[in-house]
C-alpha positions as CSV (number, residue, x, y, z in Angstrom):
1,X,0.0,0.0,0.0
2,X,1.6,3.2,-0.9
3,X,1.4,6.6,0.5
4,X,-1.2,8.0,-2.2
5,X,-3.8,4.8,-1.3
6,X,-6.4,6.6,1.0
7,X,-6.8,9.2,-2.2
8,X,-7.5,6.0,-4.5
9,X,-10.4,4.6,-2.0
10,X,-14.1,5.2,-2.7
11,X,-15.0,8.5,-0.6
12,X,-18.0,7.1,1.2
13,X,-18.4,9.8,3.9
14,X,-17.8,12.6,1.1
15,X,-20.5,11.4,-1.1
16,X,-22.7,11.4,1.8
17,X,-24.6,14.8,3.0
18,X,-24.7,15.9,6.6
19,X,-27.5,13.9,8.3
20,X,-31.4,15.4,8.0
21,X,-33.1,16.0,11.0
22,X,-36.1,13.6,11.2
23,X,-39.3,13.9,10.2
24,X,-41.4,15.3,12.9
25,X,-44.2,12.6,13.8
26,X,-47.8,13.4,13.6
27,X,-48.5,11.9,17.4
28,X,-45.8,11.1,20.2
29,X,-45.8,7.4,21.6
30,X,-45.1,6.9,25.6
31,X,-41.9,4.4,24.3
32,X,-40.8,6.5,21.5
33,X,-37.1,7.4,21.0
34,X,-35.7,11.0,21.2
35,X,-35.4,12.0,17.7
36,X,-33.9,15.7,18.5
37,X,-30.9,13.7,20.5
38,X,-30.4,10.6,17.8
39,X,-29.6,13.2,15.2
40,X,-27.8,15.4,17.1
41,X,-25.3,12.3,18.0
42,X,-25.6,11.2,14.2
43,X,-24.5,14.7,13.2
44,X,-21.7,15.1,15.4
45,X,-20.3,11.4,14.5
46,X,-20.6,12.7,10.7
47,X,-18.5,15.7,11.9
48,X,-16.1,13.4,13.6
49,X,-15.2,11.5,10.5
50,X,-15.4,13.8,8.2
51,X,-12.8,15.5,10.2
52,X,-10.7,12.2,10.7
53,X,-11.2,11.4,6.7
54,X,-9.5,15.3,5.9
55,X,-6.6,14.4,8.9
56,X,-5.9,11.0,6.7
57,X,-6.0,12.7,3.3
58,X,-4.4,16.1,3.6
59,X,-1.9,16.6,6.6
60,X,0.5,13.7,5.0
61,X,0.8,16.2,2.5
62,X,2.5,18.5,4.3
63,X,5.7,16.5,4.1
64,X,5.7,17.6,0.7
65,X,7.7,20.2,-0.7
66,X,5.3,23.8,-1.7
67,X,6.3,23.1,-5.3
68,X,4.9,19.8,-5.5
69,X,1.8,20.8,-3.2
70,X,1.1,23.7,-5.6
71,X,1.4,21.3,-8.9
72,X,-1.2,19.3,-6.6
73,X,-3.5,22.4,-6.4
74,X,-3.1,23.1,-3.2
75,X,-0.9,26.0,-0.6
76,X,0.3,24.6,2.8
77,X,-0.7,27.7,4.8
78,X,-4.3,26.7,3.4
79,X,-4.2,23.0,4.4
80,X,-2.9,24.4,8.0
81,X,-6.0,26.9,7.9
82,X,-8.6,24.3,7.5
83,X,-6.8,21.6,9.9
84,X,-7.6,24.4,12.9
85,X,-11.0,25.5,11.4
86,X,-13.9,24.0,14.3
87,X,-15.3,20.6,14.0
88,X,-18.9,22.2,12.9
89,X,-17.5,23.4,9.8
90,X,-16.3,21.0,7.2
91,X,-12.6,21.3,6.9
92,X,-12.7,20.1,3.4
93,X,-15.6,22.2,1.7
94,X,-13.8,25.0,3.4
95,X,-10.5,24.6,1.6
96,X,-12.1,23.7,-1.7
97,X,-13.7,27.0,-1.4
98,X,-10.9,28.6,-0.2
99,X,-8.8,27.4,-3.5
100,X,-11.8,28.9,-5.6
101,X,-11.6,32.0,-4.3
102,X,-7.5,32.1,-4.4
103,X,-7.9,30.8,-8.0
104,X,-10.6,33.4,-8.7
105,X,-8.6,36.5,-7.3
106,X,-5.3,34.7,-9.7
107,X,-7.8,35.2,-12.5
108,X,-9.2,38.6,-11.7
109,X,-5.5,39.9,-11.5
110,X,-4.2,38.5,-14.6
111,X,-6.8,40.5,-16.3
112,X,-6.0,43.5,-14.4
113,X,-1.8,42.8,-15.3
C-alpha cells in the first residue's frame, strides 16, 4: 500500500450529505425514541469523520515540498487553515472554497496585469 492509497479509496463519507433532522411525527408514543438527540449524536459522528477522513487525506501532505503541493492544487498555509478550522465546519468544503476564491482573485488579476 503506498502513501497516495487513501486518495484511491471510494469516498464514502464525502458522497454522503450531513445527516437530515427527522421527520417530525404526527403523534408522540409513551416508548418513542428522542429523535432531536439521535440526530444530534448522528451529526456530530458525521462531523467526527469527516474530520478524521481530511486528517488522513491532507496533513500527509504536508511532508511535501510547496512546489509539489502547488502542482497538486493546493498552498500549505491553506491546508494548515482548514486543519484548525472547528469541528462544525467541514474542513474540506472550506478549503475547496478557499482554493476557488485564491484561483478566482489569480484570475481577476491577470486581467487587471
Amino acid at each position: 500500500m503506498s502513501q497516495y492509497e487513501p486518495l484511491r479509496q471510494p469516498n464514502s463519507v464525502a458522497n454522503k450529505q450531513r445527516p437530515t433532522p427527522p421527520p417530525q411525527p404526527d403523534f408522540f408514543m409513551p416508548a418513542m425514541p428522542p429523535l432531536g438527540l439521535i440526530h444530534k449524536l448522528e451529526t456530530k459522528w458525521w462531523e467526527y469523520r469527516r474530520r478524521r477522513q481530511f486528517h488522513q487525506r491532507f496533513l500527509p501532505l504536508l511532508a511535501h515540498d510547496d512546489h509539489i503541493l502547488e502542482d497538486m492544487g493546493h498552498h500549505r498555509d491553506d491546508i494548515l487553515w482548514a486543519s484548525r478550522l472547528p469541528l462544525k465546519e467541514d474542513a474540506e468544503q472550506a478549503l475547496v472554497k478557499r482554493r476557488a476564491l485564491r484561483k478566482a482573485r489569480q484570475g481577476h488579476f491577470s486581467l487587471l496585469g
